[in-house]
C-alpha positions in Angstrom: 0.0 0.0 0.0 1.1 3.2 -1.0 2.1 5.5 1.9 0.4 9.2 0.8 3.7 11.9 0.1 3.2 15.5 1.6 1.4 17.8 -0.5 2.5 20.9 -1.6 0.5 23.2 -3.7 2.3 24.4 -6.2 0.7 28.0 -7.9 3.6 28.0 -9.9 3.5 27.5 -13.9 4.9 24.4 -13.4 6.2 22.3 -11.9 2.8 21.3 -10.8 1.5 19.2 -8.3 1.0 15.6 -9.1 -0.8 12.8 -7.9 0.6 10.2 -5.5 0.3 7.8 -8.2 2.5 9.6 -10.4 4.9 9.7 -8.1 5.2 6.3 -7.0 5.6 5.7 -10.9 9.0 6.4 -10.8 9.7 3.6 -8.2 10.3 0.7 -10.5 12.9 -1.9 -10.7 16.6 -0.7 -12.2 16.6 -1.3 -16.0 18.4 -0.9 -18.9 16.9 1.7 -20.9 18.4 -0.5 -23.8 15.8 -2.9 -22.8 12.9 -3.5 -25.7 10.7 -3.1 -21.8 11.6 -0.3 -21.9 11.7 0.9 -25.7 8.5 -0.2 -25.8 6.9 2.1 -22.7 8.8 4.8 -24.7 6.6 4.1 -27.8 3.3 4.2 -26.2 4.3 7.3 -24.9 4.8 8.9 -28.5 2.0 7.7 -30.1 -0.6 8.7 -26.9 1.2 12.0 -26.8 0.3 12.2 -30.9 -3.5 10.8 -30.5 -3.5 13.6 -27.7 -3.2 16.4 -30.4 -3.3 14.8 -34.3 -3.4 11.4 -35.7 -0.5 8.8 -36.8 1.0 8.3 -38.6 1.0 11.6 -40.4 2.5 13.2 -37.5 4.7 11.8 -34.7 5.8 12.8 -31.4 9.9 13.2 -30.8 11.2 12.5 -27.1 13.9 14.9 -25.5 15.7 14.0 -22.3 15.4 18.2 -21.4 13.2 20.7 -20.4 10.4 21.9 -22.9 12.8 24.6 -23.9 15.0 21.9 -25.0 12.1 21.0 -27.4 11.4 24.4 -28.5 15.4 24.6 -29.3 15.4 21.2 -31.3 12.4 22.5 -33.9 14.1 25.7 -34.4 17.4 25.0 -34.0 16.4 21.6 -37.2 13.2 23.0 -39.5 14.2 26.6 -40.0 16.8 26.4 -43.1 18.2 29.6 -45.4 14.9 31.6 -45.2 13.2 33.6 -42.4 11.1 32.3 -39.7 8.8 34.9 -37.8 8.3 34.9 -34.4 5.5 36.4 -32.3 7.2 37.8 -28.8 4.4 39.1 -26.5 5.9 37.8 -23.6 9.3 36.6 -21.9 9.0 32.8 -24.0 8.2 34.3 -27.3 11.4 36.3 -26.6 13.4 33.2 -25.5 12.3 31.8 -29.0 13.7 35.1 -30.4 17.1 34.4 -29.1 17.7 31.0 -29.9 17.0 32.3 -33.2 19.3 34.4 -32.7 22.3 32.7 -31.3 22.4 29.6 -33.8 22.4 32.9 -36.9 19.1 32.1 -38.3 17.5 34.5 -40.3 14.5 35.8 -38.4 11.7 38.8 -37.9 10.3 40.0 -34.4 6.6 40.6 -34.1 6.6 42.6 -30.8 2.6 42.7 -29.6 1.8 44.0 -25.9 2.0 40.9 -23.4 -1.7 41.2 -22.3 -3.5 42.0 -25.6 -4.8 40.0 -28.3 -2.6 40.0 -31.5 -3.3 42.1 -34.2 -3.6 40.2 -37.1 -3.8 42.7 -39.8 -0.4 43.9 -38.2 1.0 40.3 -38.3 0.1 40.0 -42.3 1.5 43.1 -43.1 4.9 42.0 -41.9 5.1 38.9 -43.8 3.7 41.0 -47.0 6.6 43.3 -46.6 9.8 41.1 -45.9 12.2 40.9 -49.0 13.2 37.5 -48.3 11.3 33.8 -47.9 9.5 33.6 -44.7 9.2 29.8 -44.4 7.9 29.6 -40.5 6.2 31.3 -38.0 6.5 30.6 -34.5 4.1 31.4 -31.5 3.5 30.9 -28.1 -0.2 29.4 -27.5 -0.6 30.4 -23.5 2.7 32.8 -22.9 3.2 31.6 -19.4 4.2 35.3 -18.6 0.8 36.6 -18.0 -1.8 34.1 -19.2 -2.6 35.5 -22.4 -4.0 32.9 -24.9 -2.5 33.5 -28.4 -5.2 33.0 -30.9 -3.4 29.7 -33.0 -6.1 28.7 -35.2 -6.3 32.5 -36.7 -2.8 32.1 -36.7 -2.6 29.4 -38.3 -5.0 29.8 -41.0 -2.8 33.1 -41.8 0.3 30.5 -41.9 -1.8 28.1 -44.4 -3.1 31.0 -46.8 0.6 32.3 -47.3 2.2 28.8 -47.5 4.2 29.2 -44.4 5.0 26.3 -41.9 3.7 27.3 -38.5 5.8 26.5 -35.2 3.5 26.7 -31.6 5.1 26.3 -28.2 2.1 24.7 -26.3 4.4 23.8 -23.2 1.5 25.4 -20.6 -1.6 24.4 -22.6 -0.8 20.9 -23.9 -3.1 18.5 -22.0 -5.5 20.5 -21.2 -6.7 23.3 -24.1 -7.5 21.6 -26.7 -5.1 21.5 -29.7 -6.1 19.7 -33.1 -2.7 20.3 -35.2 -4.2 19.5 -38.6 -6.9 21.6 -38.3 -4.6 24.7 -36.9 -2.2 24.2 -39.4 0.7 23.4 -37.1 3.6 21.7 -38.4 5.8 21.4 -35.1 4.8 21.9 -31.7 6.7 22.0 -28.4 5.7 21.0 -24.9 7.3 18.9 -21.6 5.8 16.7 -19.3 5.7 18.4 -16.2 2.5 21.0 -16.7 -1.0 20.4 -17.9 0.3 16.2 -17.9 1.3 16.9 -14.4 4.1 14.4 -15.1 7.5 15.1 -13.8 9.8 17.2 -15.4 13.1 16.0 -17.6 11.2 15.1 -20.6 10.6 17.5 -23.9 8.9 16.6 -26.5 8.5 17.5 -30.1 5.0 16.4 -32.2 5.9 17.4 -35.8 4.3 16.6 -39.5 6.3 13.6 -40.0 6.3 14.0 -43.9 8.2 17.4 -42.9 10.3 15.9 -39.8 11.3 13.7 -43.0 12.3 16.3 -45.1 15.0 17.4 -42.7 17.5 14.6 -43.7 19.6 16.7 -45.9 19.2 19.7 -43.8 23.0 20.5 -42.2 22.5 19.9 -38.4 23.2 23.4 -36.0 22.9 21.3 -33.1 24.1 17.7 -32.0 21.8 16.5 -29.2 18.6 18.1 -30.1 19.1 17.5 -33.6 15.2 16.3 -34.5 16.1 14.2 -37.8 18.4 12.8 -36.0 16.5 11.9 -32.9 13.1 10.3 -34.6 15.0 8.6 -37.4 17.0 6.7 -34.4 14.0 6.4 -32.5 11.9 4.9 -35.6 14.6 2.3 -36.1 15.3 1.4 -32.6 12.5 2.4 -30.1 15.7 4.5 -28.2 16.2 7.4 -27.6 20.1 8.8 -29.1 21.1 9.6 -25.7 20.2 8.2 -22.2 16.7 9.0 -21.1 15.3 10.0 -18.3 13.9 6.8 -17.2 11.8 7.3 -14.1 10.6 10.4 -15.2 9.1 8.3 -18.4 7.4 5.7 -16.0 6.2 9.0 -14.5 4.9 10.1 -17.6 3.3 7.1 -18.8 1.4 7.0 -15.8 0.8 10.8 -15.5 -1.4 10.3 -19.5 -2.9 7.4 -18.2 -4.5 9.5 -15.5 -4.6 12.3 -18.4 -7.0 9.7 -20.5 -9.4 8.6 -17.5 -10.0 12.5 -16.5 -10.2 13.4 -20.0 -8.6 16.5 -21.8 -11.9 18.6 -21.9 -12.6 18.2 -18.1 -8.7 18.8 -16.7 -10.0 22.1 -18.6 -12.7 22.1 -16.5 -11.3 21.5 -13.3 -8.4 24.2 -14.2 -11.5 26.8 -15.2 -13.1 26.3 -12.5 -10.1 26.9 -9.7 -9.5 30.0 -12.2 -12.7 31.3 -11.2 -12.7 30.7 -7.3 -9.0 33.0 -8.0 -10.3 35.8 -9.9 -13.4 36.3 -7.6 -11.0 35.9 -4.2 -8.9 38.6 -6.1 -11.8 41.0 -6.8 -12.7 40.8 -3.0 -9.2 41.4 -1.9 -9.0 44.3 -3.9 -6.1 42.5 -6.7 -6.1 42.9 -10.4 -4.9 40.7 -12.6 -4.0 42.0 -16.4 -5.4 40.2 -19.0 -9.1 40.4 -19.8 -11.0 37.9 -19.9 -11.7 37.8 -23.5 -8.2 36.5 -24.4 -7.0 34.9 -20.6 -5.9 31.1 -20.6 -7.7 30.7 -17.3 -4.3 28.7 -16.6 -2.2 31.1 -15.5 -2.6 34.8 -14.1 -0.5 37.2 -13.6 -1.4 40.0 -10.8 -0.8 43.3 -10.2 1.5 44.3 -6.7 -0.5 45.6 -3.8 0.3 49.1 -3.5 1.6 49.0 -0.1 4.7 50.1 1.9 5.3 46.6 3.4 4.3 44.6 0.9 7.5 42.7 -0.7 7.8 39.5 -2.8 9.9 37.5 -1.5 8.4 38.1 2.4 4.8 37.0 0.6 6.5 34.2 -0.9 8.0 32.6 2.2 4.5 33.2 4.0 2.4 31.5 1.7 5.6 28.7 1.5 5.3 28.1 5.5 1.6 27.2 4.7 2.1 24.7 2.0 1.3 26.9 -0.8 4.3 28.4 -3.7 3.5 31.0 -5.9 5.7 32.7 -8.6 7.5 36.4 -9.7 6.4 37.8 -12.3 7.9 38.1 -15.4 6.9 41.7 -16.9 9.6 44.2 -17.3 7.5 47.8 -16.8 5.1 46.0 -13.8 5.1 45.0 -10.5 3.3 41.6 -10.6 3.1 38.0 -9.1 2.0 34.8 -10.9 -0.7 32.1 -9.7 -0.7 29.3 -12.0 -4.0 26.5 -11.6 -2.9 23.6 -13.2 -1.6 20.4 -11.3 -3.6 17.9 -9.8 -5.3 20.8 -7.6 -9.0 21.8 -7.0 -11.1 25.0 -6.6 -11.0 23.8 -2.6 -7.5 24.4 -2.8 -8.0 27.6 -4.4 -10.3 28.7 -2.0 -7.6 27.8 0.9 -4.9 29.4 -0.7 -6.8 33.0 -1.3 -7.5 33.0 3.0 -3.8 32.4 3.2 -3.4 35.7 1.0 -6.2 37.2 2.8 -3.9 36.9 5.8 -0.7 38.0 4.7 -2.7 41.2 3.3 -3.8 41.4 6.8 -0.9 41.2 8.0 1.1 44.5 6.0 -2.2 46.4 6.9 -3.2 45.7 2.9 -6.6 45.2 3.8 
C-alpha cells in the first residue's frame, strides 16, 4: 500500500502538483533503458502523446531527455533552413524563442505585440507582405506563461496556411489541457514537456511534428548535435531508443501521469483548471487585486497579478509566508510591472483555491493591505 507523500500546492506554472500515483511511478525496478521493456513504454508514450493532439501516422511525437525549452530549441534550431522564420514575442518565451533564433544565426523577424492584448492580425500579415526575403515559419506561443494570455493559434494558423508558411506553436502550458487539433490549426511542429497540464515530472521535452516534414530534414546541415530532430526520430523509428540516455523514471512517471490524463479526459482537466481560475479571480476582486489580462483572451491557466500598493508589501516576504503554509507562488515576469504569478494547473481543485486565497487574505492582513 502506497504511503500518501506530503502535498505541496504548487501555484507555480509548473512544476505542478501531481498525484501520489505519479509519483510512486518512478519507483520501479533498475533497468536498462536499452531494454525492448523499456523501448516499448517509450513508444506508447509517443503515439498517446500524438493521439492527444493529431493522428499517426502523419504526424509523430519526438522525445527529449530536457526541459520543454530543449524541445522548443530542437524544432528551431532543425526546421528553420536559409529563409526567415517569424516569431511572435508578447511575452518573456516568445522572446526566449527570439534568441535561440538568434544565437544559432538564423534569419529571423520579431513581431513585438503587448504581453496582455490580443494580437493584431492585420499587423502580423503586413509584416510577412513586406519582408524581401522567404519567410518559411512562424513561430508562436499558444498560453505565454508570462501573463496568461492565450494567443489565438487557429487564426494564426490559417494566416500560416493562406501564405504557404509552416507554423511552429510552443504549447508547453496548454498541452493536456486546451484543446489542440494540429491539422486543423495548421501546425507543423509543436513544443511541450511533461511536467504542466500532464502533471508528469519534469526531464522530458517533447516534439510532435508533421512527420512528412520531420522527413524532409535529412539533408538539412545539423546546428545542433543533441537536439538534432532528424536525428533523434529517425533513431527512434529504427530502434525504439532514444540517441542519448533517457530519463527513465521520469518516463514511467509520464506514462502514468497520460494514463491518469485519459481517465479525466482533456476537456474536463480544462474544466477542473477553469473552474479553480474562477474561485482566483473572484477571491482577487474581493481582496482588492487585479490581474491583467481580460477575460476575453485569458488562458484561465495562468494569471498574472498586479502588486499591492503597499509600503510593506514585498515579494519574496509573501512568498516565504504563503511557503510556511504549503502553498508556492511565482514572480512575475513583466519588465514595466510589479506583478506576481498564480498558476492552476496540477492535480489541484477549486477547494485548494479557496484555501490558498485565505492564506493571502492573511498575509494582506498582516502588511495592513486590507
Amino acid at each position: 500500500m502506497m504511503r500518501p507523500v506530503m502535498r505541496n500546492i504548487l501555484l507555480n506554472p509548473g512544476p505542478a502538483t501531481t498525484t501520489d500515483t505519479v509519483k510512486y511511478a518512478q519507483v520501479v525496478p533498475d533497468i536498462c533503458p536499452r531494454e525492448e521493456e523499456f523501448g516499448l513504454l517509450m513508444e506508447s508514450i509517443t503515439d498517446e502523446l500524438t493521439q492527444l493532439v493529431a493522428t499517426s501516422p502523419a504526424y509523430t511525437s519526438v522525445l527529449f531527455g530536457g526541459s520543454g525549452t530543449a524541445a522548443v530549441e530542437s524544432i528551431i534550431s532543425s526546421v528553420i533552413g536559409d529563409d526567415t522564420i517569424i516569431i511572435i514575442n508578447n511575452g518573456a518565451y516568445g522572446r526566449r524563442m527570439c534568441e535561440i533564433a538568434h544565437t544559432y544565426g538564423i534569419s529571423n523577424l520579431e513581431y513585438s505585440s503587448p504581453p496582455d492584448q490580443a494580437i493584431d492580425i492585420g499587423k502580423l500579415e503586413q509584416l510577412i507582405l513586406s519582408c524581401s526575403g522567404t519567410v518559411s515559419h512562424l513561430a508562436a506561443v499558444h498560453m505565454e506563461t508570462t501573463t496568461g494570455l492565450l494567443n489565438d493559434v487557429h487564426v494564426i494558423g490559417q494566416l500560416c496556411r493562406f501564405h504557404g508558411i509552416d507554423f511552429i506553436v510552443d504549447a508547453m502550458s496548454s498541452f493536456g489541457a486546451i484543446p489542440i487539433q494540429m491539422d486543423e490549426m495548421n501546425i507543423s511542429f509543436l513544443a511541450s514537456s511533461s511536467n504542466k497540464c500532464l502533471q508528469g515530472m519534469p526531464g522530458v521535452g517533447f516534439v510532435i511534428g508533421n512527420t512528412n516534414k520531420i522527413a524532409s530534414l535529412q539533408d538539412r546541415k545539423p546546428r545542433n548535435y543533441y537536439l538534432n530532430l532528424f536525428q533523434q526520430h529517425q533513431y527512434f523509428t529504427k530502434t525504439r531508443q532514444m540517441r542519448f540516455t533517457p530519463p527513465v523514471q521520469t518516463l514511467y512517471a509520464l506514462h502514468q501521469a497520460i494514463e491518469e490524463l485519459k481517465q479525466e479526459g482533456v476537456h474536463e482537466r480544462y474544466n477542473r483548471y477553469r473552474q479553480s481560475w474562477e474561485t482566483l479571480v473572484a477571491g482577487l476582486e474581493r481582496l482588492g487585486l487585479t490581474y491583467i489580462v481580460e477575460r476575453e483572451h485569458h488562458s484561465r491557466l495562468v494569471t498574472s497579478i498586479l502588486e499591492p500598493e503597499c509600503a510593506q508589501y514585498n515579494f519574496q516576504h509573501m512568498h516565504d509566508y504563503l511557503y510556511a503554509a504549503g502553498f508556492t507562488i511565482y514572480p512575475g515576469k513583466l519588465d514595466n510591472r510589479g506583478t506576481f504569478r498564480i498558476a492552476n494547473i496540477g492535480d489541484i481543485s477549486h477547494q485548494d483555491m479557496t484555501a490558498f486565497l485565505h492564506a493571502l487574505e492573511n498575509y494582506l492582513q498582516i502588511i495592513d493591505f486590507l
